[in-house]
C-alpha positions in Angstrom: -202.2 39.5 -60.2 -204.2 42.1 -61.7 -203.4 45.7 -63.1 -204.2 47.2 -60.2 -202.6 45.1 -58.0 -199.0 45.7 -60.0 -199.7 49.5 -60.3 -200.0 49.3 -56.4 -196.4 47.2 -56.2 -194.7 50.0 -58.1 -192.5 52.7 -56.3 -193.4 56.4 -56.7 -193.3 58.4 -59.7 -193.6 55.1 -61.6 -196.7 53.9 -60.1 -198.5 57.8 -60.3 -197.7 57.7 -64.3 -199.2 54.4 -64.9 -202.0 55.3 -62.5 -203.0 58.4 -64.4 -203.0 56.3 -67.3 -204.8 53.4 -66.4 -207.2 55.8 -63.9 -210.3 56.6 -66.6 -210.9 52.8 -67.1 -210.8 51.9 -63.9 -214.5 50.9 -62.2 -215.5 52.5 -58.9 -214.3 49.9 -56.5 -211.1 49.5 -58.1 -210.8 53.6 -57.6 -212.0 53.2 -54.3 -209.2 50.8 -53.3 -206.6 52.7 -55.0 -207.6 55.9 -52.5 -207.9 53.6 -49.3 -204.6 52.7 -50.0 -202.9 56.2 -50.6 -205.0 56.6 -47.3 -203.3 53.3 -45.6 -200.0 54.5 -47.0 -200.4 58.6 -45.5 -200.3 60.0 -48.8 -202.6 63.4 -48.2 -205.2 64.9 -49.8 -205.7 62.9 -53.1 -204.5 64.7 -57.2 -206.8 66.6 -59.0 -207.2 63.8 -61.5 -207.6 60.8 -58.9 -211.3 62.4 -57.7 -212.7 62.6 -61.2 
């Protein structure tokens, strides 16, 4: 399994730390996914730092 794919397995404030981290080297499809799924999951409108 990739990064992504355990940063998505993580609970809560666990998985938004290690997302911010990992968020900068992340490519645009991988970002893209991450959204669909806070989407998919009804998290609202998406942090600051998740758009950038």
């Amino acid at each position: 399994m990739n990064l992504l794919g355990n940063v998505q397995n993580m609970a809560g404030a666990e998985r938004e730390d290690m997302l911010r981290e990992i968020w900068p080297y992340l490519g645009p499809e991988s970002k893209k996914d991450c959204l669909a799924l806070d989407r998919a999951q009804g998290i609202g409108k998406a942090p600051e730092w998740k758009l950038r």
